[in-house]
C-alpha positions as CSV (number, residue, x, y, z in Angstrom):
1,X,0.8,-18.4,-42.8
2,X,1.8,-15.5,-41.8
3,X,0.7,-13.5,-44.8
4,X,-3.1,-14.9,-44.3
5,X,-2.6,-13.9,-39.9
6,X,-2.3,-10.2,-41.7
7,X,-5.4,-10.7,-43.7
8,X,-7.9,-12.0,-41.3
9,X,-6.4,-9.0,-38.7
10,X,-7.4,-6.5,-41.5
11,X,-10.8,-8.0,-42.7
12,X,-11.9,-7.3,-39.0
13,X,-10.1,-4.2,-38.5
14,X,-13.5,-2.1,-39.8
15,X,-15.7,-4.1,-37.5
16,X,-13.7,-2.6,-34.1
17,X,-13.0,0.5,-35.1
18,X,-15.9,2.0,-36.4
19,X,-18.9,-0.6,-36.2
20,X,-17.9,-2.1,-32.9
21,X,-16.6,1.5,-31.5
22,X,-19.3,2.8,-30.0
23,X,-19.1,-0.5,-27.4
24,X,-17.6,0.8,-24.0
25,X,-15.0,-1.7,-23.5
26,X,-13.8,-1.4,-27.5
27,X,-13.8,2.3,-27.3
28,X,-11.9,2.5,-24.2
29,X,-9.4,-0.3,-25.7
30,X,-9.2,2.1,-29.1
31,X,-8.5,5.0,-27.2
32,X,-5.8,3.5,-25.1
33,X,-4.1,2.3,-28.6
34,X,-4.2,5.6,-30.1
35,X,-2.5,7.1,-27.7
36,X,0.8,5.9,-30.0
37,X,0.1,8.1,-32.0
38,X,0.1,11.6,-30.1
39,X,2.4,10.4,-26.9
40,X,5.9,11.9,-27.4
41,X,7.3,8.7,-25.5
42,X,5.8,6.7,-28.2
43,X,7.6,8.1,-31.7
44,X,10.0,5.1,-32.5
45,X,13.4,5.8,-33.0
46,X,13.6,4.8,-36.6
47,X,12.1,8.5,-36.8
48,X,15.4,9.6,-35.8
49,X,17.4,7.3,-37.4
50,X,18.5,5.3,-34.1
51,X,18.4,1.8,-33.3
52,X,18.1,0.6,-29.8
53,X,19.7,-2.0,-28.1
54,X,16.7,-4.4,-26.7
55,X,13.0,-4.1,-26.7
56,X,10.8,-5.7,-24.2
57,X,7.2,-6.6,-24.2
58,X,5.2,-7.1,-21.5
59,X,1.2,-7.7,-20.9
60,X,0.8,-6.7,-17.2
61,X,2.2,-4.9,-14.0
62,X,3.7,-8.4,-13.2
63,X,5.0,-9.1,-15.7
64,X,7.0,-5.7,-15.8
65,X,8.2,-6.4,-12.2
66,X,9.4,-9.8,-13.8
67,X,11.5,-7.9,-16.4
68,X,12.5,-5.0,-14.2
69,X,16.2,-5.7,-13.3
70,X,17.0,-6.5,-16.7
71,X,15.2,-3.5,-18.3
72,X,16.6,-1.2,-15.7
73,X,20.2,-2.4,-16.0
74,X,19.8,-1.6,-19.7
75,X,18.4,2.0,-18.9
76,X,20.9,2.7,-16.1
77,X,23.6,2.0,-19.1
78,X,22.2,4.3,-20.9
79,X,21.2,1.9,-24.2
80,X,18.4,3.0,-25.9
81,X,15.3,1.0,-25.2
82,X,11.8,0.0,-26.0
83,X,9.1,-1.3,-23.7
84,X,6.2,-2.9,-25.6
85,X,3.3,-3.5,-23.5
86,X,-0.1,-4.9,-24.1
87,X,-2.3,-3.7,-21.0
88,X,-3.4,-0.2,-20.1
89,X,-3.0,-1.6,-16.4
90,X,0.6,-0.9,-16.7
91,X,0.8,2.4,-18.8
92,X,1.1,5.0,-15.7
93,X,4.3,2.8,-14.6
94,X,5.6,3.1,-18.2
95,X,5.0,6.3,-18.5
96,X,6.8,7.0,-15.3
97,X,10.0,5.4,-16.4
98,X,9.7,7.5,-19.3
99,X,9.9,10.5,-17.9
100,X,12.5,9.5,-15.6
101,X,14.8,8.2,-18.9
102,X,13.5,10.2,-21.9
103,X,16.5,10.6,-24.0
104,X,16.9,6.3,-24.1
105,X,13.2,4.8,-23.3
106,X,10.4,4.8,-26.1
107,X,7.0,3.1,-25.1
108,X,4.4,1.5,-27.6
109,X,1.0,0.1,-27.1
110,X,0.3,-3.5,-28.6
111,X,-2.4,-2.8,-31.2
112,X,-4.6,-5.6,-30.8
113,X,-7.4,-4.0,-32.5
114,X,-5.6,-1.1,-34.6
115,X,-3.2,-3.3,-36.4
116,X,-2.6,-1.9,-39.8
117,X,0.5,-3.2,-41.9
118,X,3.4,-0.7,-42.4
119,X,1.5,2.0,-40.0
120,X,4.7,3.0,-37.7
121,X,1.6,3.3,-34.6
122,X,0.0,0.2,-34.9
123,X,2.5,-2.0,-36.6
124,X,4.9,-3.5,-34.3
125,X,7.3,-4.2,-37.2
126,X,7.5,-1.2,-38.5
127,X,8.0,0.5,-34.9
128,X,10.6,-2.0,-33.1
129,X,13.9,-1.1,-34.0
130,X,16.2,-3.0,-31.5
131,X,18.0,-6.2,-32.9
132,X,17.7,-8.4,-29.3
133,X,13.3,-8.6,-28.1
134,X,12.6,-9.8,-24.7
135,X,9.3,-11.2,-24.0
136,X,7.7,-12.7,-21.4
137,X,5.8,-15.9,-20.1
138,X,3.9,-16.4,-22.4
139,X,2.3,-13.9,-25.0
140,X,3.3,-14.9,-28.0
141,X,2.1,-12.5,-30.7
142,X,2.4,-13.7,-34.4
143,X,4.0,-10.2,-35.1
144,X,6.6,-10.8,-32.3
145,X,7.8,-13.9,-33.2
146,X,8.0,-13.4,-36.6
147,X,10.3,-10.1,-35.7
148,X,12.2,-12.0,-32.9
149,X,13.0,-15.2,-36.3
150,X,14.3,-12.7,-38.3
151,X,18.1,-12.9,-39.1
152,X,20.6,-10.9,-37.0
153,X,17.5,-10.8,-33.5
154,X,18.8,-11.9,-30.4
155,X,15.1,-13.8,-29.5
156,X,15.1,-14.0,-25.4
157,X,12.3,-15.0,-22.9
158,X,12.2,-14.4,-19.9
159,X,10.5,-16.2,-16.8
160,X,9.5,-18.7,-19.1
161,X,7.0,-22.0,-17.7
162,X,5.8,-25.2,-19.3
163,X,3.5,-25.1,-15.5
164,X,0.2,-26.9,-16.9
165,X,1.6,-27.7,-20.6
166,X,1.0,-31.5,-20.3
167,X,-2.7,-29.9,-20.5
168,X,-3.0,-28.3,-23.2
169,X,-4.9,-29.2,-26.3
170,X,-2.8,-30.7,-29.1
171,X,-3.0,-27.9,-31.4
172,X,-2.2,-25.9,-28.7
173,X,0.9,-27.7,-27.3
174,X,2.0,-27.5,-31.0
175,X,2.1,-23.5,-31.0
176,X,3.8,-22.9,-27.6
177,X,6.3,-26.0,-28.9
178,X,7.2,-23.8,-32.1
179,X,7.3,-20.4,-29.8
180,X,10.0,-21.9,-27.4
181,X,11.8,-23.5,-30.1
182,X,12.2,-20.3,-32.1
183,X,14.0,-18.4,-28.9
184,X,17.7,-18.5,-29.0
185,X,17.7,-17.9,-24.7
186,X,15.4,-19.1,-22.0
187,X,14.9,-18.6,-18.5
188,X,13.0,-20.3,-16.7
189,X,11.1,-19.5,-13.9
190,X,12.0,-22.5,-11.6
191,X,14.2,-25.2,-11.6
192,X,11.6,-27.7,-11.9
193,X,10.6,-25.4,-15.3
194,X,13.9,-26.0,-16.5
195,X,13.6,-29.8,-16.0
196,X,10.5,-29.5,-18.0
197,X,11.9,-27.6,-20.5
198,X,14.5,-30.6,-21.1
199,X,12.0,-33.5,-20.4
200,X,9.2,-32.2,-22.3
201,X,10.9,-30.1,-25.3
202,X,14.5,-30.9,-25.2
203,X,15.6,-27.7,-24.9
204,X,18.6,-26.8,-22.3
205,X,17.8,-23.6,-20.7
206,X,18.7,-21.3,-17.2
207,X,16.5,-20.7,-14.4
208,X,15.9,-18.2,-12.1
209,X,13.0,-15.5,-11.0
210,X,13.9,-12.2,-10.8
211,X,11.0,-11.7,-8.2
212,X,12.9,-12.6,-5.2
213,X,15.3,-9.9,-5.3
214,X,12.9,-7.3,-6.4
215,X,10.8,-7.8,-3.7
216,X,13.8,-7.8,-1.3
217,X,15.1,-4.8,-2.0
218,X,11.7,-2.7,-2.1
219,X,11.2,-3.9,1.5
220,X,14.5,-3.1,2.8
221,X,13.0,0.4,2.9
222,X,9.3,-0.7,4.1
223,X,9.5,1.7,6.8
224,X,10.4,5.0,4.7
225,X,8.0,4.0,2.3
226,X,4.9,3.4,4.7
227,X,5.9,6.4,6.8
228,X,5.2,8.2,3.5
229,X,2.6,6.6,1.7
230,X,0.8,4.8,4.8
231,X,-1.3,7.8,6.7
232,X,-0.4,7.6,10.1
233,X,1.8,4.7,10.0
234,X,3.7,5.5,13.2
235,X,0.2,4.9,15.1
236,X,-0.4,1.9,13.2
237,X,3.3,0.0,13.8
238,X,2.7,0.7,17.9
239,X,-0.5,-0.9,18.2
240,X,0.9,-4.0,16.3
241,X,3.8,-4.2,18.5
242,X,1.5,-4.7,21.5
243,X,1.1,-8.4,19.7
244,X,3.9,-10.8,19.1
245,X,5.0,-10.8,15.1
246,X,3.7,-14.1,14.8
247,X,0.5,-13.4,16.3
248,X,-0.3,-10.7,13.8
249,X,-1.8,-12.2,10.7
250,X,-3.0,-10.1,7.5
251,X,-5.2,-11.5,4.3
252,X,-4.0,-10.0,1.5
253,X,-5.3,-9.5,-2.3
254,X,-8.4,-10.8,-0.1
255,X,-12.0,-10.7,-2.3
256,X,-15.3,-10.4,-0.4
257,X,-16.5,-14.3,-1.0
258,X,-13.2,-14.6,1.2
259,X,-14.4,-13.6,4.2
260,X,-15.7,-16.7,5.3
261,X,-12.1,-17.3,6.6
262,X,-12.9,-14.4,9.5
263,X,-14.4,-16.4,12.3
264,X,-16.1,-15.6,15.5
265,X,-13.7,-18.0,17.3
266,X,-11.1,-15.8,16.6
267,X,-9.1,-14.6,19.5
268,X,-8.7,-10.8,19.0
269,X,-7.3,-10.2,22.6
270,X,-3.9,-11.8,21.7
271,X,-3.8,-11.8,17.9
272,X,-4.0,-8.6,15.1
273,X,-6.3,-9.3,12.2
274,X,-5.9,-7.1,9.1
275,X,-7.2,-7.3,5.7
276,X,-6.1,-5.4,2.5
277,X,-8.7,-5.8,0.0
278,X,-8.2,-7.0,-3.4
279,X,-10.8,-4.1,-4.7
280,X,-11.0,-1.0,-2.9
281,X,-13.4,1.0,-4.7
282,X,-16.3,2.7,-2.5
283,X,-18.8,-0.3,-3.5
284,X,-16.5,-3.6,-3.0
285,X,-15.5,-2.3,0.2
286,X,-18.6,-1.5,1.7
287,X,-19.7,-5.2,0.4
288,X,-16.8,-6.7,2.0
289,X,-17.1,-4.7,5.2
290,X,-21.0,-6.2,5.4
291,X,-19.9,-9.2,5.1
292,X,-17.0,-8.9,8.0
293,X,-19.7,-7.1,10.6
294,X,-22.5,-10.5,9.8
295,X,-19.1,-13.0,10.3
296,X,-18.2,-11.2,13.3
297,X,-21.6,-10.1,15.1
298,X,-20.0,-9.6,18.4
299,X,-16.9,-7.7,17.2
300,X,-16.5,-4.2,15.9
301,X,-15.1,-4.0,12.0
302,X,-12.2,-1.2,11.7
303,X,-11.4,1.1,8.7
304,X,-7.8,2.2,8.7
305,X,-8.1,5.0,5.8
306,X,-6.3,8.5,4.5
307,X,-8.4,10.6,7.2
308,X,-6.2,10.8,10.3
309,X,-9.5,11.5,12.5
310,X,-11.1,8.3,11.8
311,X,-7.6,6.7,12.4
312,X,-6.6,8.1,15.6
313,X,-10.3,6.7,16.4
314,X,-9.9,3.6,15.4
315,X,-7.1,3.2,18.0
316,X,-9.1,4.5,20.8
317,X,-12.0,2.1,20.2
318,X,-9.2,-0.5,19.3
319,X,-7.9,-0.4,22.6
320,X,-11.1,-1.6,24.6
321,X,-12.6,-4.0,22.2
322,X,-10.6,-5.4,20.0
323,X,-11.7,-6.3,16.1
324,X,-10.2,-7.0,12.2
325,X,-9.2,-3.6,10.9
326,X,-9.3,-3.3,7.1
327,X,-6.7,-1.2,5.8
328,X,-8.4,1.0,2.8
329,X,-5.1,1.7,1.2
330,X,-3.5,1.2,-2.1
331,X,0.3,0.5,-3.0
332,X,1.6,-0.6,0.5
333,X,0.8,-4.3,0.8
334,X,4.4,-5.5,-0.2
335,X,6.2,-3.5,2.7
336,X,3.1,-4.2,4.6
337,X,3.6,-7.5,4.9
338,X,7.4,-6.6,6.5
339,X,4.9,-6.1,10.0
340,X,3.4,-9.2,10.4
341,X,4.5,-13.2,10.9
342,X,1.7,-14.7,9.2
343,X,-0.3,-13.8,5.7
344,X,-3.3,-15.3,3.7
345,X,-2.8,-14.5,0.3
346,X,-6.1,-14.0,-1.4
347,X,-7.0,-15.7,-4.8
348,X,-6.4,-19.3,-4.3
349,X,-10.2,-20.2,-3.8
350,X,-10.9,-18.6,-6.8
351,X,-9.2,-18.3,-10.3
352,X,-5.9,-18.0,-9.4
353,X,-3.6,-17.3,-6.0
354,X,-1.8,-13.4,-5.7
355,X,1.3,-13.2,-5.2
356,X,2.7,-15.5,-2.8
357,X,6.8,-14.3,-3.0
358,X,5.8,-10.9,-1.2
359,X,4.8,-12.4,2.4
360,X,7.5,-15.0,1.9
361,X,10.4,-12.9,1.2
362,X,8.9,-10.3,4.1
363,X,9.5,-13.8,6.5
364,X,5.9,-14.4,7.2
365,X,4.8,-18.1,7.1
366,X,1.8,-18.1,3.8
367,X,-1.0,-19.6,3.6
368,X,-3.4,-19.8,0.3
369,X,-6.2,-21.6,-1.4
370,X,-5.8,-24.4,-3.6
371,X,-6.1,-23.1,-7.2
372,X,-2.2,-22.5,-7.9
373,X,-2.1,-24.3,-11.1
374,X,-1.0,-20.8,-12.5
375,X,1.6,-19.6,-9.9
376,X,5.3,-20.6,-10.0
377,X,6.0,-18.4,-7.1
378,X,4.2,-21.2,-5.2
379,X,6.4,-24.0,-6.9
380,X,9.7,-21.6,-6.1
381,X,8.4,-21.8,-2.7
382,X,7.8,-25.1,-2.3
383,X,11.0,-26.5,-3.9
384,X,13.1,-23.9,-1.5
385,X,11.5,-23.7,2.2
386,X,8.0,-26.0,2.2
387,X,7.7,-25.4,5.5
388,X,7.0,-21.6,4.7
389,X,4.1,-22.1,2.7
390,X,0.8,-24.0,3.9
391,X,-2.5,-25.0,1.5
392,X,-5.7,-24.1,3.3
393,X,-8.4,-25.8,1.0
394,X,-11.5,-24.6,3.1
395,X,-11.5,-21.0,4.0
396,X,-13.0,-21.4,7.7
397,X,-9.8,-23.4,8.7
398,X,-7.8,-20.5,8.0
399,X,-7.6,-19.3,11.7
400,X,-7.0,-23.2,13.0
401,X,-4.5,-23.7,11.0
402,X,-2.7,-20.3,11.7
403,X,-3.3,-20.6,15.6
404,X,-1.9,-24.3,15.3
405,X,1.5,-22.5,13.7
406,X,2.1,-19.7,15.3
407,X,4.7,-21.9,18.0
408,X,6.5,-22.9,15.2
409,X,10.2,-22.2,13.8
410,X,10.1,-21.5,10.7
411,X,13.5,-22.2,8.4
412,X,16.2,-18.9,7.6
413,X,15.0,-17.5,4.0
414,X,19.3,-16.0,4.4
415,X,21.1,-18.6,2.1
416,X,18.4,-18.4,-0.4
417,X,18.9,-14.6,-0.6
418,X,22.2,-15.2,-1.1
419,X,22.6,-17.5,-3.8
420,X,19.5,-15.8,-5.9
421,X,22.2,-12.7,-5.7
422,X,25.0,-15.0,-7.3
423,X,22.5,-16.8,-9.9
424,X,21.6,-13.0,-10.6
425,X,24.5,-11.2,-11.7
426,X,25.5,-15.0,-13.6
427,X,22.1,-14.6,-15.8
428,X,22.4,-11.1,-16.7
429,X,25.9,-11.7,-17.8
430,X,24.7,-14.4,-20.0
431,X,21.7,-12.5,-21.6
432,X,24.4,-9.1,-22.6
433,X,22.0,-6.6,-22.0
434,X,23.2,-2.9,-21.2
435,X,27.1,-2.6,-20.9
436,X,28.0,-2.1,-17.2
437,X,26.9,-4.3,-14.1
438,X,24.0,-3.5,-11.7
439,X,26.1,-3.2,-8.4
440,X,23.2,-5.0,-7.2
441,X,20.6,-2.3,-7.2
442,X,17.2,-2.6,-9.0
């Protein structure tokens, strides 16, 4: 089966790179693959005769922030290691690390339109040298699995979910049925995952999400960071300390069709609005801003940006007629969130919720849409503190339902902290990556 997978990837092999190539979207996808071949972090270590101890592969940013501890405990040991990953979203993180650990780290590309059997750059079998692979969720490449089946590979997946596999087409419960089965650890991403795992598949695996204390420890130091990568942030944290925590609310990941949630009824005297967009480019936020200013006829609309000027402005006007400021900034939601009580995450009235564990672990009570068939953050959520996390199905009773909330007491996140420390250092013990403990630190 496998054998005729290799054919069918090389009778269309032609078609993408040279008919198919002058296409924007293939040609920027060809490019990004080729880069294996010329990136000095990219030579596999076979070329040196080394082996490494684990290779991961990821397809996204989240997904490397799901793998992170575990990949950095390995680096921090200083075991030679390989980061597959299938997205050119994440490449400028990867490269990063690279340069950070360039005697033990090697990076690789997935060829998903390159692939050429027994080509070091576009082969994954022929690159991959490590004898344990960690994937993932759920990408399940025919050339990984066949590599992580092989005799003497430790096959591990990570943050693992059977979320929506009652679902699935037949055939298609049949393929993820073989993938699990073929891994020799699992961990789930919830405890409800795990039951599903048993009930559904019969396999016994761990749970836990490494999320939590990722998240925790990057906004232990939300100040330092925003003072540095948040223009004028010291302006910024006094004006919302003229509000209660729990009056200050922020929408974040929020899209334009969103804004529906921003009412005139909105008491801007004794409550901070703030929205981080989803897209900031020059276009989607001057669509977004539109659409705030015709929601909000009687208010004035705020840009908090990288020119100082315009800020320091916006808190004089701020100060005599109050109005949602939209904060035109990238990389600071997560500590963000560490200044306000209350947080919409964006997403959940359209194909899928944002990430609900950063306004939860920062101690704000979350509210979303309905579509979180795809998040077990929100299932994490909901199994540990319920009362932290509220479904808003129609956007215009977003404010309603944060005004009606604001009074109330909302259940210590401490204990949970705790014992996702102690389930931490138990799971990387069990999955005997890298050779010394963490100390905690990721």
């Amino acid at each position: 089966m496998f054998r005729l997978y290799q054919l069918l990837r090389l009778f269309y092999y032609p078609f993408f790179n040279w008919l198919f190539a002058i296409l924007p979207k293939v040609r920027s996808r060809l490019e990004f693959e080729r880069h294996n071949k010329t990136c000095e972090y990219s030579k596999s270590f076979k070329n040196t005769s080394q082996v490494a101890e684990v290779c991961f592969e990821v397809s996204s940013e989240g997904e490397l922030e799901q793998i992170r501890p575990v990949l950095m405990k390995a680096l921090r040991c200083g075991s030679l290691v390989e980061l597959v990953y299938a997205s050119d979203s994440v490449d400028k993180q990867c490269k990063a690390l690279c340069k950070e650990y360039p005697q033990n780290l090697r990076i690789y590309r997935y060829p998903l339109l390159t692939y050429f059997p027994g080509r070091s750059w576009s082969d994954p079998l022929s690159w991959i040298s490590a004898k344990k692979l960690v994937l993932c969720r759920y990408d399940f490449f025919p050339e990984l699995l066949r590599y992580g089946r092989s005799t003497g590979v430790d096959f591990i997946l990570l943050s693992a979910s059977l979320k929506n596999f009652d679902a699935k087409a037949s055939l298609v419960k049949k393929f993820y049925s073989f993938s699990y089965k073929s891994f020799d650890k699992i961990v789930a991403a919830t405890d409800l995952d795990q039951e599903r795992f048993r009930d559904r598949l019969g396999l016994e695996v761990k749970s836990f999400d490494f999320r939590p204390l990722v998240i925790e420890s990057r906004q232990s130091k939300a100040f330092s960071v925003l003072s540095d990568k948040f223009p004028d942030f010291d302006l910024f944290l006094s004006l919302s300390q003229n509000f209660e925590k729990r009056n200050r609310l922020v929408f974040g990941s929020f899209w334009d069709y969103e804004t529906e949630a921003v009412l005139e009824t909105f008491d801007f005297n004794n409550n901070l609005i703030c929205m981080v967009p989803h897209k900031l480019d020059k276009q989607s936020l001057a669509e977004m801003t539109t659409k705030v200013q015709q929601s909000l006829p009687n208010h004035p609309v705020y840009e908090w940006n990288h020119d100082s000027n315009n800020n320091a402005e916006v808190i004089r006007k701020f100060v005599k007629k109050p109005g949602p400021i939209i904060i035109n900034l990238k990389g600071v939601l997560c500590e963000l969130y560490t200044i306000f009580g209350a947080a919409f995450v964006g997403g959940g009235h359209g194909v899928s919720v944002h990430s609900l564990l950063e306004p939860f672990m920062a101690g704000c009570m979350v509210y979303c849409g309905p579509r979180v068939h795809r998040s077990t953050e929100y299932d994490l959520i909901i199994q540990k503190h319920p009362d932290r996390l509220r479904i808003v199905d129609r956007l215009e009773n977003v404010v309603e339902n944060f005004k009606s909330d604001i009074s109330t007491q909302l259940s210590d996140i401490t204990k949970f902290i705790e014992d996702a420390k102690f389930r931490r250092s138990e799971v990387l013990s069990w999955l005997e990556i890298g050779n010394e403990e963490t100390n905690g630190a990721f």
